[in-house]
C-alpha positions as CSV (number, residue, x, y, z in Angstrom):
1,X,-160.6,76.2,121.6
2,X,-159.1,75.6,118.1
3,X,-159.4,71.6,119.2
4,X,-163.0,71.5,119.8
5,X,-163.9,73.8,116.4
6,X,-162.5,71.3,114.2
7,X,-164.2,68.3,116.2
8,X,-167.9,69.4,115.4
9,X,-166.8,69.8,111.3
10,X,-169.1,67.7,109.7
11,X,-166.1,66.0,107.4
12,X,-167.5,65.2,103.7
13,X,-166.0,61.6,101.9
14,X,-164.5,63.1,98.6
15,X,-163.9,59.8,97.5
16,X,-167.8,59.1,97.6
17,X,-169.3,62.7,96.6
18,X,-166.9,62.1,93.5
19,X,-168.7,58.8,92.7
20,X,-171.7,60.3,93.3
21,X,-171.2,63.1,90.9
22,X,-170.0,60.7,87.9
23,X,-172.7,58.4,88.3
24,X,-175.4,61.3,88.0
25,X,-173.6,62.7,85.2
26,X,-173.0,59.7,83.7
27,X,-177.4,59.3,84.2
28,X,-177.7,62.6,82.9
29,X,-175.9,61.9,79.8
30,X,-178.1,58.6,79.3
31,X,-180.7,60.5,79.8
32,X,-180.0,63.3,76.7
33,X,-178.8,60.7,74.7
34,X,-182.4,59.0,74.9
35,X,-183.9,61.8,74.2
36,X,-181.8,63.1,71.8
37,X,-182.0,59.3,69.8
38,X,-185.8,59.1,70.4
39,X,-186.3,62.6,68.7
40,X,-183.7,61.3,65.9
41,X,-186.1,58.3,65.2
42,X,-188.6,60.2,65.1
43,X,-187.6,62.3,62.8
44,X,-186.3,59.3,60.3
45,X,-189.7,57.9,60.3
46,X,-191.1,61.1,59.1
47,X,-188.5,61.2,56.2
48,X,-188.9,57.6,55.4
49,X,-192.6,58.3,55.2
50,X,-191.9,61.0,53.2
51,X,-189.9,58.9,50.8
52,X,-192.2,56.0,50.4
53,X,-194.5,58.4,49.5
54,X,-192.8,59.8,47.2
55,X,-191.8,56.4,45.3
56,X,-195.2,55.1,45.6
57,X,-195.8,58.6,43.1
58,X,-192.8,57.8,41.2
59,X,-194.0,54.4,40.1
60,X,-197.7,55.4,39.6
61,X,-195.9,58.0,37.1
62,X,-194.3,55.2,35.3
63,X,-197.0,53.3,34.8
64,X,-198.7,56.1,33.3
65,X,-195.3,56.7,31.1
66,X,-195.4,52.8,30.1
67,X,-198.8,52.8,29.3
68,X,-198.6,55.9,27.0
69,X,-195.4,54.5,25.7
70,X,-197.4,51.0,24.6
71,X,-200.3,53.1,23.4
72,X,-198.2,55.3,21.2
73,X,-195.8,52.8,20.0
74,X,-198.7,49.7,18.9
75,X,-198.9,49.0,15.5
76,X,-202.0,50.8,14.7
77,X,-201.5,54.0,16.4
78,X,-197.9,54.2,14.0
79,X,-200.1,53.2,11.6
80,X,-202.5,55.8,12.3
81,X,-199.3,58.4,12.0
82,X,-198.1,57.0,8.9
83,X,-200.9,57.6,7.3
84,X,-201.3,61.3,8.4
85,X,-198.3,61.8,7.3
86,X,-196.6,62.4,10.6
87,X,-194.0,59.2,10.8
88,X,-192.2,58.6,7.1
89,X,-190.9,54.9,7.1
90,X,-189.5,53.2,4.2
91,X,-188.8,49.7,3.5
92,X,-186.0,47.5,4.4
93,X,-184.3,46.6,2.1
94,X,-183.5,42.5,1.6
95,X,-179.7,43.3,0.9
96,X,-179.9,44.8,4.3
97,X,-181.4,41.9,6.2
98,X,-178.9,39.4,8.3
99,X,-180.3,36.5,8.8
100,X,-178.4,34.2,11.8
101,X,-179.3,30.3,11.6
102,X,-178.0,28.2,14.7
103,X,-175.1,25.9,13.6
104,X,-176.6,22.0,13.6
105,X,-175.1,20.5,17.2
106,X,-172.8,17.2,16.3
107,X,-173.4,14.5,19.2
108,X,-169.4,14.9,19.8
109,X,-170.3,18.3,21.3
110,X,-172.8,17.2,23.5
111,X,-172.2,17.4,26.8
112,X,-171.9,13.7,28.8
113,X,-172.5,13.1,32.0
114,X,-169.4,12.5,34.1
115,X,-170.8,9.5,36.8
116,X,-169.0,9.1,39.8
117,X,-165.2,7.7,39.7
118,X,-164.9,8.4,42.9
119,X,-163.7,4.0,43.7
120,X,-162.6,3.7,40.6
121,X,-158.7,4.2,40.5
């Protein structure tokens, strides 16, 4: 009788339930990491957007800074102050003053073209 149990066992392939198991983990984990890399790009657009955003700002703020910067620094608003007595300036004076003149170029310090030499030796 202990014959005829173990004939109507339905046996199981470990070899192939093992396979089977790996490659639905190994699914599984392809799976998550979509997700989890999907979600992660999503999430990095958001902060690029974010960041753009907050440059486009940035440079809108320096124009405004460059503007009031030429405004305040032309000659006739720091005339303007000078004469209200806000900016003092005083001359320069000449003894102060360097003056640089380019040296006169010889032709000797020209540079010549080379041509090519290349057949003649």
């Amino acid at each position: 009788m202990n014959r005829s149990r173990r004939k109507n066992w339905n046996t199981v392939n470990a070899a192939s339930l093992a396979r089977w198991i790996v490659l639905t983990g190994f699914l599984a984990l392809m799976g998550l990491s979509y997700v989890y890399l999907t979600l992660q790009l999503y999430h990095l657009g958001d902060r690029k957007k974010a960041l753009e955003t907050e440059l486009a700002n940035l440079r809108m703020q320096n124009e405004v800074a460059s503007a009031q910067i030429a405004a305040l620094t032309s000659r006739s608003a720091l005339q303007r102050r000078l004469k209200e007595g806000y900016l003092k300036m005083i001359p320069i004076a000449e003894r102060n003053i360097v003056r640089l003149t380019l040296p006169a170029r010889n032709q000797e310090d020209t540079v010549q073209p080379v041509s090519n030499q290349r057949g003649a030796r």
